[in-house]
C-alpha positions in Angstrom: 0.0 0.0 0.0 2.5 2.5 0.8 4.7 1.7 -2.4 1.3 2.8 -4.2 0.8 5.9 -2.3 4.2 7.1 -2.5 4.7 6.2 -6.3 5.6 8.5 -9.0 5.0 6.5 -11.9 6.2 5.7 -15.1 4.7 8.7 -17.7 7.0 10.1 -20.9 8.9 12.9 -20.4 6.4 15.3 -21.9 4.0 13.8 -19.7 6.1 14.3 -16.5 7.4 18.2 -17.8 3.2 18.9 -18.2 2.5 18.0 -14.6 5.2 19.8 -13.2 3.9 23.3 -15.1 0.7 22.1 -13.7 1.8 21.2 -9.9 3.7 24.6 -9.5 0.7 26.6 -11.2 -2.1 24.8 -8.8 0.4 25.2 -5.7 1.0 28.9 -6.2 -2.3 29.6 -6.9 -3.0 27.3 -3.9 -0.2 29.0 -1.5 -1.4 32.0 -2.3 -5.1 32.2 -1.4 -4.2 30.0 1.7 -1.7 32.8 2.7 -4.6 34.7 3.6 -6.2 32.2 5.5 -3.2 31.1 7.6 -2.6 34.0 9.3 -5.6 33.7 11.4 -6.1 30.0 10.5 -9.3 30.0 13.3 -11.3 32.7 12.3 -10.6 33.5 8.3 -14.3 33.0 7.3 -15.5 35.5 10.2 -17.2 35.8 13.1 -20.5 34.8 11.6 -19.4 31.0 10.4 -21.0 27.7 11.0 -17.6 26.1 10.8 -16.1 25.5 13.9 -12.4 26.9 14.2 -10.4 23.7 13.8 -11.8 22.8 10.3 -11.4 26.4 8.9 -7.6 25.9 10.3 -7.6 22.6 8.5 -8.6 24.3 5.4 -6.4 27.3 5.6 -3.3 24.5 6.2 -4.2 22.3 3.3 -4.4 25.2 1.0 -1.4 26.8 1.9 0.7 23.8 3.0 -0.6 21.6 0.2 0.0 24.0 -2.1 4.1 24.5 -1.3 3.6 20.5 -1.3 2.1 20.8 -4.6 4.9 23.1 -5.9 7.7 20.9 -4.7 6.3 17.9 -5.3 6.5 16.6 -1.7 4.0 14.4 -0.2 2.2 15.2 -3.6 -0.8 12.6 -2.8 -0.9 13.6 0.6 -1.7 17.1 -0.1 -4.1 16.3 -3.0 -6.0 14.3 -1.0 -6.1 17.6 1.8 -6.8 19.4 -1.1 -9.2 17.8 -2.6 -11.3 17.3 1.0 -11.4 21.4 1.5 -12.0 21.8 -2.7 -15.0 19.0 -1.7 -16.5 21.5 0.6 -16.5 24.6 -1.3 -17.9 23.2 -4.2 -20.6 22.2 -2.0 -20.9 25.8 -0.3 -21.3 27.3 -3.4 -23.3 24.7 -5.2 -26.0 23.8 -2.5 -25.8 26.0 0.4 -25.7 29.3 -1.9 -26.9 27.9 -5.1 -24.3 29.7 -7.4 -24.3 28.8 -10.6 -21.9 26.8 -12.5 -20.3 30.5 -14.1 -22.2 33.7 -13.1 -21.9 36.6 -15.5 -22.8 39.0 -13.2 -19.7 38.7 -10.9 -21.1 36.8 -8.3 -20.6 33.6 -6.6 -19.8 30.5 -8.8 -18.8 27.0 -8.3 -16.6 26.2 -11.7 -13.3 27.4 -9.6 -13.7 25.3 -6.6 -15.1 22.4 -9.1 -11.7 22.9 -11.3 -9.1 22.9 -8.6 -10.7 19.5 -7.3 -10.6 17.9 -10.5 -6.9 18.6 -10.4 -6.2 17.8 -7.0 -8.2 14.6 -7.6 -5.6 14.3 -10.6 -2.5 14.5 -8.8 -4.0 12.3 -6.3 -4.8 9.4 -9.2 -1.4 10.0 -10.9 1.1 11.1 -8.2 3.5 14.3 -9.3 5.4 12.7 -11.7 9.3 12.4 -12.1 10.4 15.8 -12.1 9.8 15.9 -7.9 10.9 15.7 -4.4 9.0 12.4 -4.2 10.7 11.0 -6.7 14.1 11.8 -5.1 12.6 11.1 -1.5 10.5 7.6 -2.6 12.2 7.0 -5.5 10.3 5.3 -8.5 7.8 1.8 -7.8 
């Protein structure tokens, strides 16, 4: 189980160069919005959320951390999977609880963003980073 956790693969080069440019996009993009959030990891959706402080802190880690993951290529499934649980939730948020729609127009809320990101942390989680990584240097290749 852990070799197949931990594994990197065996794509083509081209393959491999595609979902670095893809890890460090998502993981900056990911570092950056959970910059915000980690600084008052507790509290970042207000004073008026539902969510207790301990999962907005787990949110808030998993972007930020599992974005720098992301970028590195550390503990890639690891942080997809962290990733993927928060992306989960918002998708829902917006979807159910606020009923955005898929794109709004108008400049309002919208799910497609939260959707997106979760399809690639979902990705990274299937395929692992791929050989240009700190996995691949830490696990080696299975």
């Amino acid at each position: 189980m852990k070799s197949k956790i931990l594994s990197t693969g065996s794509n083509n080069l081209t393959v491999d160069a595609v979902l670095l440019v893809l890890r460090v996009v998502i993981g900056l993009s990911f570092a950056y919005y959970g910059s915000f959030k980690i600084q008052n990891p507790m509290h970042w959706m207000g004073e008026e959320s539902t969510f207790p402080g301990i999962i907005q802190a787990l949110a808030a880690i998993s972007e930020f951390c599992g974005g720098i993951a992301l970028i590195a290529g550390f503990l890639t499934r690891v942080a997809s999977f962290g990733i993927a649980c928060t992306m989960i939730v918002a998708t829902y948020m917006h979807l159910v609880v606020n009923g955005d729609p898929f794109v709004n127009f108008t400049g309002g809320g919208s799910y497609d963003h939260a959707l997106q990101m979760l399809v690639v942390a979902v990705l990274f989680l299937l395929v692992g980073p791929g050989r240009f990584s700190v996995d691949r240097l830490v696990f080696g290749k299975y």
